[in-house]
VOGU-3710 file (C-alpha; in Angstrom, 3 decimals, decimal comma):
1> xxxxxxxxxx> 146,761/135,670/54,168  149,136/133,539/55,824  151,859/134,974/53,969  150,435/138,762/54,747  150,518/137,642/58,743  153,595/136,374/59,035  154,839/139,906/57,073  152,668/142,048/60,163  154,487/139,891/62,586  158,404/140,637/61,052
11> xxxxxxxxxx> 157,274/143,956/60,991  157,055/144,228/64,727  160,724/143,603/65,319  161,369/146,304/62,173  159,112/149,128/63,278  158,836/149,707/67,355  157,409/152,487/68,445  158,185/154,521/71,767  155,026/155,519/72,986  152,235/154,403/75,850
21> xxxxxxxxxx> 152,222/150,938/76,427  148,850/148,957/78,006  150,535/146,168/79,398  154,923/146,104/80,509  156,291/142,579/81,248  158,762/142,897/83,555  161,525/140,331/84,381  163,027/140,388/88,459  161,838/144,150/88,291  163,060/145,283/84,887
31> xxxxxxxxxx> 160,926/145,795/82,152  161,542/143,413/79,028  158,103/143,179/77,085  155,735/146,147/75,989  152,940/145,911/73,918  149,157/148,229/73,415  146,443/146,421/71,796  143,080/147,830/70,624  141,004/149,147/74,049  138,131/147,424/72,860
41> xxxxxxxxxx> 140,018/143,996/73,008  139,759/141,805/76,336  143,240/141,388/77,925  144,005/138,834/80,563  147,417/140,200/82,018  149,666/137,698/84,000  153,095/137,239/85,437  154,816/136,517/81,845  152,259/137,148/79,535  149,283/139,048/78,177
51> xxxxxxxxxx> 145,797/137,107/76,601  144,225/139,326/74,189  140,685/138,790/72,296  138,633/141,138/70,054  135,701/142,596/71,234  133,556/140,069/69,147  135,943/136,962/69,654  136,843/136,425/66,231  140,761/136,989/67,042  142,793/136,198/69,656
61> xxxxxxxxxx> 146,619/136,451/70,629  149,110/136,231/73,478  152,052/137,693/73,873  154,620/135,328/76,413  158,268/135,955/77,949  159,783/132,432/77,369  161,417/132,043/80,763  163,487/129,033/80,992  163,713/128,541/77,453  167,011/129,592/75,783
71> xxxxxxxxxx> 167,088/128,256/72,516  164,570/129,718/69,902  164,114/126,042/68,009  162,409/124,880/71,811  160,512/128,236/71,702  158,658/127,217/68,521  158,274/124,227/69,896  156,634/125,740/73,410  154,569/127,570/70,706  153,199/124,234/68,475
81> xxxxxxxxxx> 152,145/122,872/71,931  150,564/125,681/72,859  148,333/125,796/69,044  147,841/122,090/70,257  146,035/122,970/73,014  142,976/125,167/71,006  143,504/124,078/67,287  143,070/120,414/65,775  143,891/119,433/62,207  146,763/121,827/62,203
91> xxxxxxxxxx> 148,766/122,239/59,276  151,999/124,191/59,819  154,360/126,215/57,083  157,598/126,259/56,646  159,570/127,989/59,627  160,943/131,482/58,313  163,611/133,603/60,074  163,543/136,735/59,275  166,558/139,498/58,756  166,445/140,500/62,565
101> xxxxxxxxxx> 166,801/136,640/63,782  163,092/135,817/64,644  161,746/132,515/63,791  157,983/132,540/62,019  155,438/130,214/62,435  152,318/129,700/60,445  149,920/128,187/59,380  145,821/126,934/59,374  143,148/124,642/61,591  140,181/124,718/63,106
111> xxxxxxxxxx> 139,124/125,663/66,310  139,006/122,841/68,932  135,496/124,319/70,731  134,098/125,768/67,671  135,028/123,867/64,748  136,258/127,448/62,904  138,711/127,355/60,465  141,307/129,921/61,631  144,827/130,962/60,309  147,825/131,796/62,828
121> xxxxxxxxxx> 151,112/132,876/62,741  153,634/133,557/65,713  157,133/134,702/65,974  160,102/133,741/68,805  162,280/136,287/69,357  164,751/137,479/71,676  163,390/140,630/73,704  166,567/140,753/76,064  170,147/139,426/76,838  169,228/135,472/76,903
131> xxxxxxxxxx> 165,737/136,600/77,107  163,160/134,847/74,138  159,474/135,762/73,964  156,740/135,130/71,656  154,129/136,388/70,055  150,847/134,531/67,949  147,835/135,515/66,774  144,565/132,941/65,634  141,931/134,901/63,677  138,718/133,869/61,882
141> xxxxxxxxxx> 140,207/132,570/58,720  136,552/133,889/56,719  137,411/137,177/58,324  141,415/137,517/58,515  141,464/140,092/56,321  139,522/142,325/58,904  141,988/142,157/61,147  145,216/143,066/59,149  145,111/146,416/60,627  144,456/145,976/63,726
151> xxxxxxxxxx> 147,086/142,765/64,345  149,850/145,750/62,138  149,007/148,184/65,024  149,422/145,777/67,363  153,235/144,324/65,738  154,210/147,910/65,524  153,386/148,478/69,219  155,908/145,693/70,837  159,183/146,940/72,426  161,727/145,133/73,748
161> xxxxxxxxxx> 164,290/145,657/76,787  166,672/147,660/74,445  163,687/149,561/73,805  162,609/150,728/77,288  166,569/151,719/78,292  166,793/153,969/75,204  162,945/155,368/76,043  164,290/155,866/79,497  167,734/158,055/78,490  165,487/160,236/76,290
171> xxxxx> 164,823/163,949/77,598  161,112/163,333/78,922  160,123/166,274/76,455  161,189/163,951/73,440  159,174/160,949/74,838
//
């Protein structure tokens, strides 16, 4: 399954789409993150990023600009610390980058609070000029496979600066 995440997760920088967005990140005004997730999941929206759990808890994921933070090695790094925080006996995989440049990370633990076993993966990539954001997801490792649509929807809904500028020179009747 961890294998089958981290493919959802390279499939978000393959396969944008342009349509309605939930939640727009937006950088000194301009918009540099999109991303919809499932109405029935809980979102916490903030300055630079977006909390999102499932409507019975058993997944969870953020979605995070990376101000500050130009180099994607110290991105996955920002991301390890923040697994630290929830997960204990983590055990990572092998970073992967993928075609488009994005570094994958995955891998399994537990929860910290609940003692579940859960699988992650996350990917930092750049979403503007000298811009890097990041992406995870923690599900339920006895129900990850529940979730594989869902987290693909999700992936498929992300744009990225470049995005919103070409969404923006469309005709609004091709929108």
């Amino acid at each position: 399954m961890k294998k089958l995440l981290s493919l959802l997760i390279v499939s978000a920088f393959v396969a944008t789409s342009a349509g309605a967005h939930d939640v727009v990140l937006r950088n000194q005004g301009k918009a540099i993150l999109g991303v919809s997730y499932p109405a029935d999941w809980k979102q916490v929206v903030d300055k630079n990023h977006v909390i999102a759990t499932s409507e019975d808890g058993q997944a969870w994921s953020v979605i995070s600009t990376l101000d500050d933070i130009q180099d994607q090695q110290a991105g996955v790094a920002k991301v390890k610390e923040g697994f630290e925080d929830y997960l204990k006996d983590i055990k990572f995989d092998e970073l992967t980058k993928t075609e488009s440049g994005s570094l994958v990370l995955s891998g399994v633990g537990k929860g910290k609070t609940t003692d579940v076993d859960v699988v992650f993966t996350s990917a930092v990539f750049e979403s503007g000029p000298g811009q890097l954001s990041a992406i995870a997801f923690i599900v339920d490792a006895d129900i990850e496979k529940y979730y594989e649509k869902s987290i693909l929807a999700i992936c498929s809904s992300i744009l990225v600066e470049g995005d919103f500028i070409e969404e923006a020179e469309q005709p609004a009747d091709e929108r």
